[in-house]
VEXDREN-2710 file (C-alpha; in Angstrom, 1 decimal):
% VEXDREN-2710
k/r/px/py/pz
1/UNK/24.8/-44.9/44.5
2/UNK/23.7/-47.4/42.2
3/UNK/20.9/-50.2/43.4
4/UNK/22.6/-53.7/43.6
5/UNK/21.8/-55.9/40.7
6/UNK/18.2/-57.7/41.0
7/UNK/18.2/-61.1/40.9
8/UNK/16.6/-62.1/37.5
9/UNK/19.1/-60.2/36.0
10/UNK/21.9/-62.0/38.3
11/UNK/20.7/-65.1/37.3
12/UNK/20.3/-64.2/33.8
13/UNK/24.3/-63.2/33.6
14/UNK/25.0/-66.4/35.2
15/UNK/23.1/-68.6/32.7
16/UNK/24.4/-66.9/29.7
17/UNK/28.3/-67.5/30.5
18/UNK/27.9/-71.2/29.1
19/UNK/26.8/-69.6/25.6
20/UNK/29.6/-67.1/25.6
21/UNK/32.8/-67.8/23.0
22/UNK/36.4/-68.0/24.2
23/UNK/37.8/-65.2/25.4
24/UNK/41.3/-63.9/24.7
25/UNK/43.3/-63.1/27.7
26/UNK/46.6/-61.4/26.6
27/UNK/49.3/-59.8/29.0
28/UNK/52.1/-60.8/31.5
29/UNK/51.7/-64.1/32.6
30/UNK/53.4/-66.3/35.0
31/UNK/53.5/-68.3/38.3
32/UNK/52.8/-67.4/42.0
33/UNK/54.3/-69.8/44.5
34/UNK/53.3/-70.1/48.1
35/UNK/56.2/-71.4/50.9
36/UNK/54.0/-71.3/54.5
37/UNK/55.5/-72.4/57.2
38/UNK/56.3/-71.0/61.4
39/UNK/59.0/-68.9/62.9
40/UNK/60.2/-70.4/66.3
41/UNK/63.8/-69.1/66.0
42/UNK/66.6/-66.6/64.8
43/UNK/69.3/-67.8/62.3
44/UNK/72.7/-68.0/64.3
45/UNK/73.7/-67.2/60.6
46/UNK/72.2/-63.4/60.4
47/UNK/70.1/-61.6/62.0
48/UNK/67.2/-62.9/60.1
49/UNK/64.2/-65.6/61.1
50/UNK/64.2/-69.1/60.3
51/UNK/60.9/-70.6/58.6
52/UNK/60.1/-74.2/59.1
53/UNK/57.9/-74.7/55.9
54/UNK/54.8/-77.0/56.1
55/UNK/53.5/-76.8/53.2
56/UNK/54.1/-75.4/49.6
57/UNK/52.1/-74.9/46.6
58/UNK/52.0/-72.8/43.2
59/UNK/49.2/-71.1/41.2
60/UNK/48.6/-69.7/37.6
61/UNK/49.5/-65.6/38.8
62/UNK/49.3/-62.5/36.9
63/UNK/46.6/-62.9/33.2
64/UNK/47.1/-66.8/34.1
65/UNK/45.1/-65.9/36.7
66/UNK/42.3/-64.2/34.5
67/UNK/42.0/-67.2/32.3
68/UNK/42.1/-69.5/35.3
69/UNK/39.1/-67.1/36.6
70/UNK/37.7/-67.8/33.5
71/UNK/37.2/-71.1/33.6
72/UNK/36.0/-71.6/37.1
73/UNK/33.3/-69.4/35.3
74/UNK/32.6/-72.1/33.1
75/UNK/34.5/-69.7/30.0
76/UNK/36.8/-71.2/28.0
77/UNK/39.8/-68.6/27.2
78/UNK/43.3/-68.7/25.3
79/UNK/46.5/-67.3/26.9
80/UNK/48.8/-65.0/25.1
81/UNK/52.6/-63.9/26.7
82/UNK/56.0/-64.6/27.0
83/UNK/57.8/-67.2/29.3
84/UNK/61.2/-68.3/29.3
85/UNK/63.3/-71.4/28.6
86/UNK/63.4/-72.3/31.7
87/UNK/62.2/-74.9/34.3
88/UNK/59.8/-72.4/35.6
89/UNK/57.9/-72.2/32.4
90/UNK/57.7/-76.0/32.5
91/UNK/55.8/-75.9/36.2
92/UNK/53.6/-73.1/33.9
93/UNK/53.0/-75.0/31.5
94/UNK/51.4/-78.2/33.7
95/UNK/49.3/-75.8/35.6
96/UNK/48.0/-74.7/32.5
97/UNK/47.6/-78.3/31.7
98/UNK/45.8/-79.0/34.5
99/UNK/43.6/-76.5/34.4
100/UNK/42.5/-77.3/31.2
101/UNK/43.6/-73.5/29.7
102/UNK/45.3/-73.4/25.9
103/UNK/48.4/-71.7/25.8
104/UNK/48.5/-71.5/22.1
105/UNK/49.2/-67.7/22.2
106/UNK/52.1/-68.5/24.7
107/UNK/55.4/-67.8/22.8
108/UNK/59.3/-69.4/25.1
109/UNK/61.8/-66.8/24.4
110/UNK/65.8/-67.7/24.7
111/UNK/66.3/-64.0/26.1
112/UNK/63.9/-64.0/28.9
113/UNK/62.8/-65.0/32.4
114/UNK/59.2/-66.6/33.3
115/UNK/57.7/-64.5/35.8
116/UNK/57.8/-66.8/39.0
117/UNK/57.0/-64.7/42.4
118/UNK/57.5/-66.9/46.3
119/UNK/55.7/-65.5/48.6
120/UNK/57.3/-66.7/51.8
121/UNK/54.7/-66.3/54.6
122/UNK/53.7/-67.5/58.5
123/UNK/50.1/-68.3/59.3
124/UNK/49.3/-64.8/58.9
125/UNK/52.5/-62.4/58.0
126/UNK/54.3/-62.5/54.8
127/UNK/58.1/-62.5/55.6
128/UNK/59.2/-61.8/52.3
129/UNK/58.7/-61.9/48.5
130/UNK/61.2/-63.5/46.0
131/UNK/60.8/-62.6/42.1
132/UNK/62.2/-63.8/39.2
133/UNK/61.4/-62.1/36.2
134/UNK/62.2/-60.2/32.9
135/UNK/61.2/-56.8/32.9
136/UNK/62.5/-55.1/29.5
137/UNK/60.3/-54.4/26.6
138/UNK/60.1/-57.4/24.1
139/UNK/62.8/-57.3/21.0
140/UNK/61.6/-56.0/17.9
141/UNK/61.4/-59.4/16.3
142/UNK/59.7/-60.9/19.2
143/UNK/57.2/-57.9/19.5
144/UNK/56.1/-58.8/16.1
145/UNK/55.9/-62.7/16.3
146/UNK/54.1/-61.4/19.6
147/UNK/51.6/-59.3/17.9
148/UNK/51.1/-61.6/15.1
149/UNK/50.0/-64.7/17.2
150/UNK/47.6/-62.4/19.3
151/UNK/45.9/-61.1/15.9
152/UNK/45.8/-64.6/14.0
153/UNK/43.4/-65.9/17.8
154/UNK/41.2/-63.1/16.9
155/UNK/38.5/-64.1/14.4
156/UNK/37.7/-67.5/17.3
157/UNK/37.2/-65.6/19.8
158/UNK/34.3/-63.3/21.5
159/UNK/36.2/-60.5/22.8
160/UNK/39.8/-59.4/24.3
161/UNK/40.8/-59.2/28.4
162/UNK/44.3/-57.3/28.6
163/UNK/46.0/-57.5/31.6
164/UNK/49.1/-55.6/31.8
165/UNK/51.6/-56.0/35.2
166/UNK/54.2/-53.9/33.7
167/UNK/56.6/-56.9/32.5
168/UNK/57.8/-55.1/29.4
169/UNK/55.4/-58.2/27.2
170/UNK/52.4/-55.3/26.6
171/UNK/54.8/-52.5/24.3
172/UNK/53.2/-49.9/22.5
173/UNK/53.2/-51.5/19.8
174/UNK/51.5/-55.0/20.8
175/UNK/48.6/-52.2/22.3
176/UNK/48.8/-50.2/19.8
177/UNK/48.2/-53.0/17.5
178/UNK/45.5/-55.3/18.9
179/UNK/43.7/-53.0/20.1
180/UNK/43.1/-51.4/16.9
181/UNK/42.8/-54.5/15.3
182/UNK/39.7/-55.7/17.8
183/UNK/38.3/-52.9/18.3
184/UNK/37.7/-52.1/14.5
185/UNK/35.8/-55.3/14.2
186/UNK/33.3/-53.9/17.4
187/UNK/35.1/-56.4/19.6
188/UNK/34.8/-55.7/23.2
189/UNK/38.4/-54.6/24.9
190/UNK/38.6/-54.5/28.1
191/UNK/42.0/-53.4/30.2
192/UNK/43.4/-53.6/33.5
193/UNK/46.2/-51.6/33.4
194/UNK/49.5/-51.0/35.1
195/UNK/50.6/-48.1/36.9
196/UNK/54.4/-48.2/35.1
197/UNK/52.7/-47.6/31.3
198/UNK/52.1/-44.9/30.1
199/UNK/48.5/-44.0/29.4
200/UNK/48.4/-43.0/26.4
201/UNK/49.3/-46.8/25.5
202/UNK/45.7/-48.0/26.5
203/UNK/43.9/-45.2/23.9
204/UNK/40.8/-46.8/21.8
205/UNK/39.9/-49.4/24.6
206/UNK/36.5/-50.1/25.0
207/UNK/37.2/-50.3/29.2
208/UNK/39.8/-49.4/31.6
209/UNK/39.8/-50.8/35.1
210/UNK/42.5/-48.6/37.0
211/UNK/42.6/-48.7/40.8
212/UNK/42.4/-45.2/42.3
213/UNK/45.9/-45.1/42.7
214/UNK/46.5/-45.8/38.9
215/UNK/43.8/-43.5/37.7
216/UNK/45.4/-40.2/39.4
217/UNK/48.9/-41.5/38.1
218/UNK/47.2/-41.6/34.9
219/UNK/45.9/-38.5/34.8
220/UNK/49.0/-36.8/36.2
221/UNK/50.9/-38.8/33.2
222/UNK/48.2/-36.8/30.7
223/UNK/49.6/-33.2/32.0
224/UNK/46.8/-32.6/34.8
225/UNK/46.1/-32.2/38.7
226/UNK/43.1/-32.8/39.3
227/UNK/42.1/-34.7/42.5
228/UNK/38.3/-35.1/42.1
229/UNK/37.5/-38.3/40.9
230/UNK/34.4/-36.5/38.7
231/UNK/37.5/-34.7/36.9
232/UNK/40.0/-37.4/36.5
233/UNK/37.0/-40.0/34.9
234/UNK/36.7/-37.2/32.7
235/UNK/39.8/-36.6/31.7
236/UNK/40.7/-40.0/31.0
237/UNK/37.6/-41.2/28.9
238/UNK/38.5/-37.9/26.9
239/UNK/42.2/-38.2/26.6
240/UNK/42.0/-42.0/25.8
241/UNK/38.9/-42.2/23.7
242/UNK/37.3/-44.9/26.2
243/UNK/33.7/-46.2/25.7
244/UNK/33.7/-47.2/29.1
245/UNK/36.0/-46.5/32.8
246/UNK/35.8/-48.2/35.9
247/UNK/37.9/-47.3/39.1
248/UNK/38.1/-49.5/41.6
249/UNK/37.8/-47.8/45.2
250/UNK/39.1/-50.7/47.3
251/UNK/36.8/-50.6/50.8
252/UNK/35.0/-47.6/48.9
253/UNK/33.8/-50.1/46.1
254/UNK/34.0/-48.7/42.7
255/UNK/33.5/-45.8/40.2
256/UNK/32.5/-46.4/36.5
257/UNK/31.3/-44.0/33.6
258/UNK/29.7/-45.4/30.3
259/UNK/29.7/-43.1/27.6
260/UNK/26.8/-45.1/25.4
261/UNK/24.5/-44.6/29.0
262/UNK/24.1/-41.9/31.3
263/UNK/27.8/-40.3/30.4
264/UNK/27.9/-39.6/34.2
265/UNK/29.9/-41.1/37.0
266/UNK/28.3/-43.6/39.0
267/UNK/28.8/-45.4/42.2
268/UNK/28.5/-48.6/43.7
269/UNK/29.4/-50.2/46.8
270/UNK/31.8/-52.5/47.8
271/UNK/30.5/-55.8/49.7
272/UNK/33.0/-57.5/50.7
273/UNK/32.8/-59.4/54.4
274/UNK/35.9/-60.0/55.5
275/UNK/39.6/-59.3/53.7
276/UNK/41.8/-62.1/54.2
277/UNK/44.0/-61.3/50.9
278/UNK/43.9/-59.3/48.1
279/UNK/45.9/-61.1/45.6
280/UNK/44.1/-61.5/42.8
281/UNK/41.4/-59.6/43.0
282/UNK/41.5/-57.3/40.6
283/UNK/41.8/-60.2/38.3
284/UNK/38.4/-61.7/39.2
285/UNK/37.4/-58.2/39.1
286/UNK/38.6/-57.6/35.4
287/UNK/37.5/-61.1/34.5
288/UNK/33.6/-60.9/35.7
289/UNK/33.2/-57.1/34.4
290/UNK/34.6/-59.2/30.9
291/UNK/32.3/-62.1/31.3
292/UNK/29.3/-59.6/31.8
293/UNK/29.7/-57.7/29.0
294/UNK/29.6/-60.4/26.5
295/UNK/26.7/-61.7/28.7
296/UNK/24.7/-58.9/27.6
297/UNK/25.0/-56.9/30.6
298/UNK/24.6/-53.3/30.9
299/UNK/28.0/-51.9/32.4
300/UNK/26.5/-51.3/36.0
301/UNK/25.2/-54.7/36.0
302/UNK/28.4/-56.1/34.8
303/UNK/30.8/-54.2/37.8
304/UNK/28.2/-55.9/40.5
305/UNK/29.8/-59.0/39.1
306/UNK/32.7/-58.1/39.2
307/UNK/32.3/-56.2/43.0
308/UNK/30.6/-59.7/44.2
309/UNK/33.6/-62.0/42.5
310/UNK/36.1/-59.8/44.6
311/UNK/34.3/-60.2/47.5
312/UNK/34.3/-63.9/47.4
313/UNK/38.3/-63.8/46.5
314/UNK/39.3/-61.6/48.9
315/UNK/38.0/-63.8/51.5
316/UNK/40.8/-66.6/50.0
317/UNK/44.0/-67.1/50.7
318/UNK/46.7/-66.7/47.7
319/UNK/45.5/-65.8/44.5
320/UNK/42.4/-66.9/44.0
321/UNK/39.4/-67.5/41.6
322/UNK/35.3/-67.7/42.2
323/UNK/32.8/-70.0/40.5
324/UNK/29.6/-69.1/38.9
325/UNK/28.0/-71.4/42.5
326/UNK/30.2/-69.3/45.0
327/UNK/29.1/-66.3/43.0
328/UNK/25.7/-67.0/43.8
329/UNK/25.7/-67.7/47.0
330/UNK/27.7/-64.5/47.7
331/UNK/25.0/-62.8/45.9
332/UNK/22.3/-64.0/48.0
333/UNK/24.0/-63.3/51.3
334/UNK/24.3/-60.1/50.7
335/UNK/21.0/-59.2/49.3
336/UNK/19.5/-60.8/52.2
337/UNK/21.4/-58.4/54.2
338/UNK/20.6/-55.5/51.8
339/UNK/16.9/-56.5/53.1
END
């Protein structure tokens, strides 16, 4: 088990996210609405309850969410994906407007849906989840006008954050293609995958972040079995040419493996207080790992950023994002209790 980060290298990090360059964040975007409200009665209608709604609101979901973690960070980033024509890529666009984000790698497509999830929820049960969303690979012409606008952001910015959700924007080809392209340059690459693509799809980054879950689908994906998580880190640094693999363990904390350090698997904790929701979390997670990279963190260091963001997040309702001042005051809570 790895020791917790000490705190002149903590405050270090911190310091050095002001200096970093824009990061590109590239990968299913979209919107995540919030309709809260209290269940007094059945409808006479259906068997079904009624919600009297008190309050509604929307957030930047999915990579939104990355670059909006990003900037409560104090790290500027630009957006690359795909909306729709539609009026829900307009209440996209003004969130990214008002969070002060560029979308100038965000291409409106004719033929597809923005990604727009309601979560319909009491005080503390959600009742149901309504999605709208395209879910088919991007056209041939649009994969290339895709890949093009990614690769024309690259020389401006410091390294790449891909977040994939499985929405058909993140073909083999886009991967294939960026990743190649920024990794050649010695770009960091860092990827949160999803469990739908295949794995093979993610070869060359410099990180994957898979969830446990993900990793053992991965690995079963790549022709093996195995069920020890030594085996499977293994297998997929090997079979995916990865510099670097972090697997995040939920209440167990997380795994991660550097090939360019100790080449073994390591462990830290999780410490996170008190779950309220875990939407999200694996963004912050994905987008402080990122951040500490380019900081000039050592990959260890970098996941205690990451494990402390998700901590904060988790403790938020909705999808959610952690400033560098939260950050710190998370991190000094629980070294006092570490004491």
């Amino acid at each position: 088990m790895l020791s917790i980060i000490s705190p002149k290298r903590f405050s270090e990090l911190i310091s050095a996210f002001s200096s970093i360059r824009p990061v590109l964040v590239v990968g299913d975007v979209g919107v995540d609405k919030y309709t809260i409200g209290s269940v007094r009665r059945v409808s006479p209608e259906a068997p079904v309850p009624v919600l009297e709604v008190n309050e509604e609101f929307t957030k930047l979901g999915l990579a939104s969410n990355v670059s909006n973690n990003l900037k409560s960070l104090g790290i500027e980033s630009t957006l690359c994906g795909v909306v729709g024509q539609d009026s829900k890529a307009d209440i996209f666009t003004e969130l990214l407007r008002k969070a002060g984000i560029s979308a100038e790698g965000v291409i409106q497509a004719t033929n597809r849906m923005t990604t727009f999830k309601e979560r319909v929820t009491t005080a503390g049960q959600q009742i149901c989840r309504v999605d709208y969303e395209t879910i088919e690979p991007l056209d041939k012409s649009l994969e290339d006008s895709f890949t093009q606008r990614v690769i024309n952001l690259k020389s401006s910015h410091a390294g790449l954050i891909i977040e994939d959700y499985g929405k058909g924007v993140l073909t083999q080809k886009v991967l294939a293609d960026i990743i190649d392209r920024f990794t050649s340059e010695g770009m960091v690459v860092t990827i949160d995958p999803s469990r739908t693509t295949p794995p093979q799809y993610y070869k060359g980054a410099t990180l994957l972040k898979p969830n446990l879950l993900e990793a053992t689908k991965m690995v079963q994906a790549l022709g093996h079995s195995e069920k020890a998580l030594e085996r499977i880190s293994e297998i997929l640094v090997e079979k995916l040419k990865l510099s670097k693999l972090v697997i995040t363990l939920g209440g167990e904390g997380m795994a991660l493996l550097d090939t360019k350090a100790s080449g073994k698997l390591e462990y830290i904790p999780t410490v996170a207080s008190e779950v309220f929701d875990v939407s999200g979390a694996g963004d912050t997670a994905i987008s402080l790992i990122t951040a500490g990279l380019l900081a000039g963190g050592s990959l260890a260091e970098a996941c205690w950023l990451g494990n402390c963001g998700s901590g904060v997040v988790v403790g938020k309702r909705g999808t959610a994002t952690v400033n560098t001042q939260e950050l710190s005051e998370y991190y000094h809570r629980i070294t006092q209790k570490l004491k």
